[in-house]
N, C-alpha and C positions, 0 to 999 in steps of 0.2 A: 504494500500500500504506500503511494509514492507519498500521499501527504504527513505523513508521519515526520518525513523529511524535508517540508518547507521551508529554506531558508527565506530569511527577508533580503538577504542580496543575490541570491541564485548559485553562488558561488556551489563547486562540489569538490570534496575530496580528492585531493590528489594520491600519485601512488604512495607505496613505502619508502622512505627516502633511506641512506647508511645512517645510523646514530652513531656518536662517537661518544662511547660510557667512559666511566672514569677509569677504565684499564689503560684510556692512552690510543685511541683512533679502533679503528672500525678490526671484527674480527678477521675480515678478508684483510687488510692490510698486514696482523697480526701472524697471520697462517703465509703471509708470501715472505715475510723476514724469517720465517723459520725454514720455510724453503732455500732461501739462499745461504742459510745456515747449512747448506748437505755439505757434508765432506769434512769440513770443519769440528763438527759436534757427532757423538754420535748419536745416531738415529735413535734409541730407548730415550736419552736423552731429550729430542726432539720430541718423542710421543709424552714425556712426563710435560714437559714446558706446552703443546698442545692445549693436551686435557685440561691442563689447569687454566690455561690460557678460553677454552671453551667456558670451563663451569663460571670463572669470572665475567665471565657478559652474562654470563644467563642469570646471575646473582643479580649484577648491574642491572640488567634487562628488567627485571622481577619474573624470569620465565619459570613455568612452572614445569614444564617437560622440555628437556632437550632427545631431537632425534638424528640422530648418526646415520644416510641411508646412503646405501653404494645405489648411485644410477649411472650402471654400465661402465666406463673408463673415469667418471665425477665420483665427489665424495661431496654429499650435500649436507649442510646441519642446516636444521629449522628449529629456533625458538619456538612454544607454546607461551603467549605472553597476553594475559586478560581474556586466556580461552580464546583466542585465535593465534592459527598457526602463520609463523611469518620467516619468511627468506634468511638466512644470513650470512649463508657460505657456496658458493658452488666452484669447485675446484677441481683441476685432475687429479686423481689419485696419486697418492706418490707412498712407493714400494717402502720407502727408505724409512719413512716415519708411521711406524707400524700402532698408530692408532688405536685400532677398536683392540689388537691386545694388546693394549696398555689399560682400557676402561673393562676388559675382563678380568685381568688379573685383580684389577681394586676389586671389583666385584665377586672375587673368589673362585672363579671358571677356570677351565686349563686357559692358556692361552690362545690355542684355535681353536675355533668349533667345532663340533663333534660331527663327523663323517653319518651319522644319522640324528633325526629331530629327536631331540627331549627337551623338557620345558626347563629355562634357566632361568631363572632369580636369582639374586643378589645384591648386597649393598655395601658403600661403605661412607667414611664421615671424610669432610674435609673442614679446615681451620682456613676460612677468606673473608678479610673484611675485617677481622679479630673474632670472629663468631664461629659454632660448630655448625657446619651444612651437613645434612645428614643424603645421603645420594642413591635412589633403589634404583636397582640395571634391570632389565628385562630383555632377552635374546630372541629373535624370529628369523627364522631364516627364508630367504628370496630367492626369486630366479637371477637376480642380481647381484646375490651375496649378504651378508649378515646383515639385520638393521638391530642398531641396540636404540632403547627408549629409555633416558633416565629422569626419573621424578626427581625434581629438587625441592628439599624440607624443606623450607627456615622456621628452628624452632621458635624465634623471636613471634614468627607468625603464626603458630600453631598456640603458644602462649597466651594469646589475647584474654581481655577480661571481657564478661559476659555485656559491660555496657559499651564496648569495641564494637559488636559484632552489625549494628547498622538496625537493630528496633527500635521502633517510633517508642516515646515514653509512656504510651500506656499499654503495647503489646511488650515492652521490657519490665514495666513492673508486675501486669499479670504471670508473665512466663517466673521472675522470682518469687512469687506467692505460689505458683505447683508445683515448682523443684523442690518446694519445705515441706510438700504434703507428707506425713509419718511414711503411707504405704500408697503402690499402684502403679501403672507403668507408662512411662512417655514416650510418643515416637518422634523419632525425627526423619523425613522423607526428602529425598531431592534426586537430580541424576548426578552420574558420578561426575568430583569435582563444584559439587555444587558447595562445599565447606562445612559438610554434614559433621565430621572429625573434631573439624575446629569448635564448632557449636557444642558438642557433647563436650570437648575439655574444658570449656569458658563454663560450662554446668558444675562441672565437678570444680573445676577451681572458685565459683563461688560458693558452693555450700560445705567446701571442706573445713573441716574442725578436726582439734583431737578430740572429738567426744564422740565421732561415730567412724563408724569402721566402713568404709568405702574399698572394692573391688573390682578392678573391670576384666573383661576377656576379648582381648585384641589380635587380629590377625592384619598386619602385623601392629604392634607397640610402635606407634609412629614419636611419643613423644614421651619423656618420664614425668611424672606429676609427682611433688615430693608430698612426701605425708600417705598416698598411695597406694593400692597394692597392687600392681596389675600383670597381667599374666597374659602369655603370647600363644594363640592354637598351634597344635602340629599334629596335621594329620596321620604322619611319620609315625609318632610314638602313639597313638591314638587318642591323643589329649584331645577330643571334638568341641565343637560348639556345645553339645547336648551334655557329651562327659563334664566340663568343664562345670557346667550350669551344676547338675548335680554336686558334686564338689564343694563349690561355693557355698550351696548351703547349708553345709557343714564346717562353715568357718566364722559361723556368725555373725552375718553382714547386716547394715542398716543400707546401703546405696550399694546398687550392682549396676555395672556396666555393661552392657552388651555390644559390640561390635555391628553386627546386623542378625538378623531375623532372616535366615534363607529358606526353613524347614518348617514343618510339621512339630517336631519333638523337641525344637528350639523354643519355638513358640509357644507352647504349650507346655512348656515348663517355666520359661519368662511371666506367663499371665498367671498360672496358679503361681508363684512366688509373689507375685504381685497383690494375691489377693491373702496371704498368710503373713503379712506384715511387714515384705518388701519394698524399697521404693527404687523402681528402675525406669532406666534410660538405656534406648537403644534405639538403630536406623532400620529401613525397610525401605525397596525401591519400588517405590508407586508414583503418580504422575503429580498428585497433592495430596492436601490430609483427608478430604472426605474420602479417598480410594483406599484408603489402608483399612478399613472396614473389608471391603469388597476381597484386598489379596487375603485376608486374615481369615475370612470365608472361605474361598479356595483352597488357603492351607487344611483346611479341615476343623479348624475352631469354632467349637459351637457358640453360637452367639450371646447364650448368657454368662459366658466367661468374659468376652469381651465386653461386655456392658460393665459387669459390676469391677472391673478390674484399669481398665484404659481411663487416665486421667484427661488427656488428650495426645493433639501433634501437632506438630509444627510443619511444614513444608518450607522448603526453600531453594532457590538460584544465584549465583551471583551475574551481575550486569556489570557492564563497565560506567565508566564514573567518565564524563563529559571533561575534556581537557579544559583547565582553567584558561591556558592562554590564549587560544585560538576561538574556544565557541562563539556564539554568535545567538543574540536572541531569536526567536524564531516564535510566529504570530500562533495562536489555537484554531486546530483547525475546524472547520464551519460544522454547524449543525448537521447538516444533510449528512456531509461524510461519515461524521460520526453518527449519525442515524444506521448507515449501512454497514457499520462496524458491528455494529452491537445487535445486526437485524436477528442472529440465528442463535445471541445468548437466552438462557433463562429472564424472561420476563423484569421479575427482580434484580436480576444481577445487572442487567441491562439499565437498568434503569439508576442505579447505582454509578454504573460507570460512565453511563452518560453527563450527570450531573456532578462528578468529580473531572470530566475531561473540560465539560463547559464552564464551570464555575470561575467566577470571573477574581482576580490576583494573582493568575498563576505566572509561574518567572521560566516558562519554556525556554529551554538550548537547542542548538543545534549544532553536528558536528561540521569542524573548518578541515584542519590538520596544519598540523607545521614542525620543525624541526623535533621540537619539545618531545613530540606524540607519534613523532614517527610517520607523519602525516596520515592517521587512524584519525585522530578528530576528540580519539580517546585514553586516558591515562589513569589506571587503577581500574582497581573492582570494588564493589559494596554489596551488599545481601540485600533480596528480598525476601518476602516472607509471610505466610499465609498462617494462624493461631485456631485450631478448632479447639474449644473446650468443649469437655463431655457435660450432657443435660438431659434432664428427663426424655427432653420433646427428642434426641437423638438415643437414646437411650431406649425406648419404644419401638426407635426402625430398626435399631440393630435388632430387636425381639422379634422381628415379624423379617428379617431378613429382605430391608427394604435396598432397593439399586442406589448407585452412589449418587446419583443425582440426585433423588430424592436428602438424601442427605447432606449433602451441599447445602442446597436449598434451605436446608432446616438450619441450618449451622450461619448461614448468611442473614436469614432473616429473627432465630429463635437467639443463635446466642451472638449477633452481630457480629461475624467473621469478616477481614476484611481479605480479600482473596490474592494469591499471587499478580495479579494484573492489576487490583486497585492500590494495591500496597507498591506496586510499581510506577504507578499513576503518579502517587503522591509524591515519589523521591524523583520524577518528572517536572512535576508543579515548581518543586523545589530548585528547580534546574539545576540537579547532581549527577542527573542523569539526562536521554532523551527519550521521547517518547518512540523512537524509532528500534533503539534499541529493548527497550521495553517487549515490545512489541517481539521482535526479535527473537526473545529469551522465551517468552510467555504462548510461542504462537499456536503450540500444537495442543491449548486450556481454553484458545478464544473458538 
């Protein structure tokens, strides 16, 4: 929908331009001085000053995955940087600077790849910036030759506090008023990368005390939380999701962590713990919060479990955040349009968003691009985020095993929920974001 995107001078987006981070000029620059470094140095050499030379832009960069992929006689790296992927190397291979095993062996793999597929994971830490980066490898192999993918932590980001995380102040003090509840279970729902992780340690890091005994079960333990207790799956030794759960409560916990909810006997050990005087938090990948009724069904949960035991969920995304230097205000767009936006929502919901897009003070952007942003238009991420609490009038449908819609419905109008798209709306208004991007994030809910 082009109007989402009306500038008031017309101007558009140009392409990516090279940034130059504080490593000191652009990573192509960086990988051609080590090239003419051959002969000179030697090549293991070459591949440690590389890598490192790599993981520093992606630090710099804020990217969140870097990927290493042979195409054909090139060796291409692409940043993951605000959940879009973006250009930053295209070079000929070169024999001398043996690369991808130098990022295998950090990662604990032999050096070459194995002559048939098995699945590689690994990770290891690196000291850049003055900080510990923590770096997971992942191996796939191509008709092209090896692609490795590495997630890069920062635990400074992983760290945040619960009123960091981008909730308006009255969905951040009801979310602190049911992480206190004695017993019961929270979800939190998004797709991957949406900062599901991050949300669950900002939980625990607020309600942690030495007076209650807190546990989680993580595959993997992304971050340590001191005070703590947390423990890592391995299917290996048969430590499961399910074993685990078991276990735990027999270590007398008040807050248990759950990682996700993939099964049947996870789940249904998370909800009865939940209803024997537990209080847990844990994720589940459904499309918002009124759907996690619906997978929890599926899984085989009889519904009166989920009634008397689900406190609520949270749903969320993260969008990128409108580059300060560049935007550009940008006018609301007309009635009609937004008439045909909203033609095929719920009635309600509809009606709703229409009167938060038309409401008249709002400080609309729109993206430019310039050096700063990489000529993206945009710089950072912020969360959005959808709050269902549990209530009688939902509470009912779960008994009668109503569709998500219905439930939605209930939860928008019974206990004013304000939805992934209006909660985006509003960080729109606010011009932190754009409605295009909004939009964007949200499209496959409208």
């Amino acid at each position: 929908m082009a109007f989402w995107g009306n500038k008031e001078d017309g101007e558009q987006p140009g392409r990516p331009a090279a940034n130059k981070p504080a490593t000191g000029g652009t990573l192509e620059e960086g990988y051609n001085e080590l090239v003419q470094a051959k002969g000179r140095t030697p090549g293991i050499d070459l591949a440690i000053r590389l890598s490192d030379l790599i993981l520093e832009h992606a630090v710099t960069e804020r990217a969140s995955d870097v990927h290493l992929e042979s195409q054909g006689v090139n060796l291409r790296v692409r940043f993951r940087v605000d959940g879009i992927l973006q250009d930053m190397l295209m070079a000929p291979k070169n024999a001398d600077i043996p690369l991808t095993q130098r990022i295998r062996v950090l990662a604990g793999f032999d050096p070459e790849p194995p002559t048939s597929f098995r699945n590689e994971e690994g990770r290891f830490q690196k000291m850049l910036a003055g900080r510990a980066i923590q770096v997971r490898v992942s191996s796939f192999p191509t008709v092209n030759g090896e692609k490795l993918v590495l997630r890069v932590m920062d635990r400074q980001q992983l760290g945040i506090d619960l009123d960091q995380l981008g909730l308006d102040p009255d969905t951040l003090a009801i979310t602190k008023k049911i992480i206190r509840n004695p017993y019961g279970i929270f979800f939190i729902t998004g797709a991957t990368g949406s900062g599901k992780t991050t949300s669950l340690y900002a939980i625990l890091k607020n309600i942690n005390t030495p007076m209650i005994n807190i546990i989680t079960l993580e595959d993997p333990v992304e971050y340590r939380l001191e005070g703590i207790n947390q423990a890592q799956i391995s299917t290996k030794t048969g430590f499961t999701w399910a074993e685990g759960l078991r276990t735990i409560l027999r270590q007398d916990p008040n807050v248990i962590m759950v990682g996700e909810i993939r099964d049947y006997d996870t789940a249904e050990i998370s909800l009865r713990s939940a209803l024997t005087g537990h209080l847990l938090f844990t994720t589940i990948h459904t499309i918002n919060a009124p759907s996690i009724i619906e997978r929890l069904f599926e899984m085989g949960i009889p519904p009166f479990l989920i009634g008397s035991s689900m406190l609520g969920a949270m749903s969320q995304r993260l969008v990128r955040k409108v580059c300060p230097e560049c935007c550009q205000k940008a006018a609301a767009p007309s009635e009609p349009i937004v008439n045909e936006f909203v033609k095929n929502m719920d009635p309600e919901e509809a009606r709703l968003v229409k009167e938060l897009i038309l409401k008249p003070g709002a400080n609309y952007k729109v993206e430019k691009g310039c050096s700063a942003c990489r000529n993206t238009g945009y710089s950072g991420r912020m969360g959005i985020f959808e709050l269902m609490l549990m209530n009688e009038e939902i509470r009912k449908h779960i008994l009668d095993h109503s569709p998500t819609d219905v439930i939605k419905r209930t939860a928008i109008k019974t206990g004013k929920m304000r939805t992934l798209l209006m909660d985006g709306i509003m960080k729109a208004r606010s011009g932190s974001t754009t409605l295009s991007e909004i939009i964007r994030v949200t499209a496959t809910m409208v």
